[in-house]
C-alpha positions in Angstrom: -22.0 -20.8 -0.1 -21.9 -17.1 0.7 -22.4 -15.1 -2.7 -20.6 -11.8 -1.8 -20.5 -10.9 -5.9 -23.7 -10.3 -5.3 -23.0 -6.7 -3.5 -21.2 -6.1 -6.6 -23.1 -2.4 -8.5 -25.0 -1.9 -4.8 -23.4 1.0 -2.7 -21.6 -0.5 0.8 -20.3 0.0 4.1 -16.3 -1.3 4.7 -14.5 -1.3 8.1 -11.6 -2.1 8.2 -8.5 -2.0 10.3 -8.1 1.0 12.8 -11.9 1.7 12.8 -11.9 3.3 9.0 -15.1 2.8 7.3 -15.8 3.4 3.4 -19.0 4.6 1.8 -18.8 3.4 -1.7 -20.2 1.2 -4.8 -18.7 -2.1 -5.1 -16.5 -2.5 -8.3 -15.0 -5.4 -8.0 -14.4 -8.1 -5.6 -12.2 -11.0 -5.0 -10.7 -13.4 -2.9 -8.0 -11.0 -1.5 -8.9 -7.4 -2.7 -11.9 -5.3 -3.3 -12.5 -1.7 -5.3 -14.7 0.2 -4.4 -15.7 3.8 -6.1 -16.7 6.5 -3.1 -17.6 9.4 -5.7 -14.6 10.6 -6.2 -12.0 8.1 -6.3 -11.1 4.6 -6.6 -10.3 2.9 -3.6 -8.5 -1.2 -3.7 -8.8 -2.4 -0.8 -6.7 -5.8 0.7 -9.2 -7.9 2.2 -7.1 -9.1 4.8 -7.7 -5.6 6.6 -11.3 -6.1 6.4 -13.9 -6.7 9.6 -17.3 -6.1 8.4 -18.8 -5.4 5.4 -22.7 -4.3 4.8 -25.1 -2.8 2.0 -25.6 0.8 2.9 -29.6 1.0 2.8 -29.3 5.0 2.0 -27.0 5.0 -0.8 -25.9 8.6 -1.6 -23.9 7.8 -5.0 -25.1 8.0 -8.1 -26.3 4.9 -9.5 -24.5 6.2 -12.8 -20.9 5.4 -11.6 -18.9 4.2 -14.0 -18.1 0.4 -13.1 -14.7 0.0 -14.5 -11.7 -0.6 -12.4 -9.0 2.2 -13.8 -6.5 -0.5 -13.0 -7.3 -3.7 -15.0 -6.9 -7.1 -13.8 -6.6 -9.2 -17.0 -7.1 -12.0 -15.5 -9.2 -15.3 -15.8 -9.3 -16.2 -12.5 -11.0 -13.2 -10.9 -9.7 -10.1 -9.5 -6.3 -10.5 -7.7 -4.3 -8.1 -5.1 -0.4 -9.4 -6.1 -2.1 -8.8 -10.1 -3.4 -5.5 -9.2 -0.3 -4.2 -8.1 1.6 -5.6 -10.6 -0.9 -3.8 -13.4 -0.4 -0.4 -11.7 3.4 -0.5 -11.5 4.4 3.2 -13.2 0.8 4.9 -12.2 0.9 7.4 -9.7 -0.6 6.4 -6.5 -1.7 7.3 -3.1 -1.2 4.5 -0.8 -1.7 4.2 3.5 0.3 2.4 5.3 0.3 3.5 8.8 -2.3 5.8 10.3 -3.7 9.0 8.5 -0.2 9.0 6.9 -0.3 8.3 2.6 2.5 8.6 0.6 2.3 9.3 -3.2 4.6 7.7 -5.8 4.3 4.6 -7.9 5.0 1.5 -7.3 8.5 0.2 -9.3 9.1 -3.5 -7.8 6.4 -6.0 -6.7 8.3 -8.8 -4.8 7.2 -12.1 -3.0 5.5 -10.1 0.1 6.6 -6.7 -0.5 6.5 -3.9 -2.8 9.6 -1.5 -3.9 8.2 2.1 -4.3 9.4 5.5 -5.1 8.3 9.1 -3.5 9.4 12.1 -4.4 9.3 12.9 -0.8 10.9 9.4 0.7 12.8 8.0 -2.2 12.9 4.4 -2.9 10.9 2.4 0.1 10.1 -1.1 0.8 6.5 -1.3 2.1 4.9 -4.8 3.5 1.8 -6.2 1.4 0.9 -7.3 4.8 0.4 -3.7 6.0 -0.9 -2.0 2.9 -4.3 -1.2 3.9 -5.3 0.5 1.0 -4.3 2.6 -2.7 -6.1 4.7 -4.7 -4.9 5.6 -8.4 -4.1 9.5 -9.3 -6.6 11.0 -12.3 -4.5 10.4 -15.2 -3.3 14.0 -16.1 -2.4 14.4 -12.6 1.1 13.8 -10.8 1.9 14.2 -6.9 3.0 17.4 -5.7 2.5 18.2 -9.4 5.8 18.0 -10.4 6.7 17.8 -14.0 8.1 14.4 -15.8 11.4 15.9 -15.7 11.8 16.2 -11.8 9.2 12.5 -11.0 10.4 10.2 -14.1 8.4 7.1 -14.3 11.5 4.3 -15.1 12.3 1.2 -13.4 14.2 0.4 -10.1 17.4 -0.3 -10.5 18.4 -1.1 -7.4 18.5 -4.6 -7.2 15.9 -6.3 -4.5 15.8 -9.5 -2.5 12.7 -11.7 -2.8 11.6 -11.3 0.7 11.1 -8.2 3.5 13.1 -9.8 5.6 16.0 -10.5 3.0 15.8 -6.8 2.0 16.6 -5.6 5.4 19.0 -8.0 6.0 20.7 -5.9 3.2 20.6 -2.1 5.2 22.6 -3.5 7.9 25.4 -0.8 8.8 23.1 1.2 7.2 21.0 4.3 8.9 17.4 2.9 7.9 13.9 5.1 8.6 10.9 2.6 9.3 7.6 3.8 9.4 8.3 7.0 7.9 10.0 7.9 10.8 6.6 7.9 13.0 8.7 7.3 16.4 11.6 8.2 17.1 13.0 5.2 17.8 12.2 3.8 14.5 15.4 6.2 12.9 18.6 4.4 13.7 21.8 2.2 12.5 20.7 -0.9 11.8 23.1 -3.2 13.5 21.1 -6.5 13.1 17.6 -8.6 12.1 17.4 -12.0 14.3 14.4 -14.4 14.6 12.4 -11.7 13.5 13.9 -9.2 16.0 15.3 -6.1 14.6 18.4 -4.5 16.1 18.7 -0.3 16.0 21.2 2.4 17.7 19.7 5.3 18.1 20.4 8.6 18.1 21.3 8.8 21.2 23.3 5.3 21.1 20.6 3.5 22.6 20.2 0.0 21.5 16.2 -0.4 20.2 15.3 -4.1 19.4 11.7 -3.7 17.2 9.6 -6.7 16.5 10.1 -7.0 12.5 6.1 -8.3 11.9 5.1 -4.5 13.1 7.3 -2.3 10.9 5.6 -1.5 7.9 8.0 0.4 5.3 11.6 0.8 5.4 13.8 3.4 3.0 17.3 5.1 3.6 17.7 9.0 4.2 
C-alpha cells in the first residue's frame, strides 16, 4: 500500500498540469485534494491535476510552519475537495483556472461538478471542478482589489442554479455568454445551442463557432 501521509510535515515538489511546479510543506492530503503551505500562502490543490510528486531534499521553509489548514475540513473521513469548497464558501479567494489567469472572489454555490462564484471584476461565473487547478485563501483582513464591504458584500447567490454545467448552460441560450474569461475571441458570442456536448456560438462577426463543451472552463454573462 503506498503511504503518501507519510510526506505529510516534509517540504515537496508538485507538478501539475501545464508544467507548474510547487515548492511547499505538505499540510494535508487526501484522496482528491492536497494543501500545501509555500511560505507565504496556502495553496489546495485538486489531485486530479497532479503528475508527479517528490520530497524536496533542500527544503528552504522553515520547519516552524504552522500546520493548520486556514480552511477546515470537519470531516471524519479525511480531507475532501467538494468539502473544502463547501467550507470556504464566503472567504475571499484566489482561484486559476486557465493559464497564468486567477480570478479573486468567493465562492457562493458549490453544485454537483461546478462551482457558482462572484468577482468583482466578472460577476457571477460558473467555473468547472474539473478545471480548477488550484485556490488559495486571502489573509483574513484582506479583500480583493481592497474594496470595502460596502462595494464586495459577502451574501448568497440568488440566482437560482441547475445541478449540472451542462444544465447551467443550457440556461444562457439566447444569451451573449463569455467563456474562459474571454481568452479567445471566439469564446465571446450568442449562444444559440449545447448538443452532445457541442456548444453552438455566433460571433461577433456572425460567424457560427461550435466549441467542444469538456474544454471551456468558466462561463458568466457581460
Amino acid at each position: 500500500m503506498i503511504d503518501i501521509k507519510g510526506l505529510i510535515g516534509k517540504e515537496i515538489c508538485m507538478e501539475i498540469s501545464g508544467k507548474t511546479i510547487f515548492t511547499g510543506i505538505l499540510i494535508d492530503i487526501g484522496l482528491d485534494l492536497a494543501v500545501l503551505f509555500d511560505g507565504l500562502k496556502y495553496l489546495y490543490i485538486p489531485l486530479m491535476h497532479m503528475h508527479t510528486m517528490k520530497e524536496n531534499l533542500n527544503p528552504e521553509i522553515s520547519a516552524e510552519t504552522p500546520l493548520n489548514s486556514p480552511i477546515q475540513n470537519n470531516s471524519e473521513t479525511g480531507l475532501s475537495y467538494r468539502k473544502i469548497l463547501n467550507n470556504a464558501k464566503g472567504c475571499f479567494l484566489e482561484i486559476f483556472v486557465t493559464g497564468n489567469r486567477s480570478i479573486h472572489g468567493y465562492i457562493t454555490s458549490v453544485m454537483n461538478d461546478y462551482i457558482a462564484f462572484y468577482s468583482p471584476v466578472f460577476k457571477t461565473m460558473i467555473i468547472s471542478m474539473q478545471h480548477l487547478k488550484w485556490f488559495t485563501p486571502y489573509h483574513t483582513q484582506l479583500t480583493p482589489y481592497t474594496l470595502s464591504n460596502e462595494s464586495l458584500p459577502v451574501v448568497p447567490s440568488t440566482i437560482p442554479l441547475a445541478r449540472s454545467f451542462d444544465e447551467q448552460l443550457q440556461k444562457y441560450q439566447g444569451q451573449l455568454v463569455v467563456f474562459d474569461m474571454g481568452d479567445h475571441p471566439d469564446k465571446v458570442g450568442l449562444l444559440k445551442g449545447i448538443s452532445n456536448n457541442i456548444v453552438h456560438l455566433i460571433n461577433a462577426s456572425g460567424e457560427s463557432i461550435f466549441w467542444k463543451q469538456y474544454h471551456l472552463k468558466t462561463a458568466h454573462l457581460p
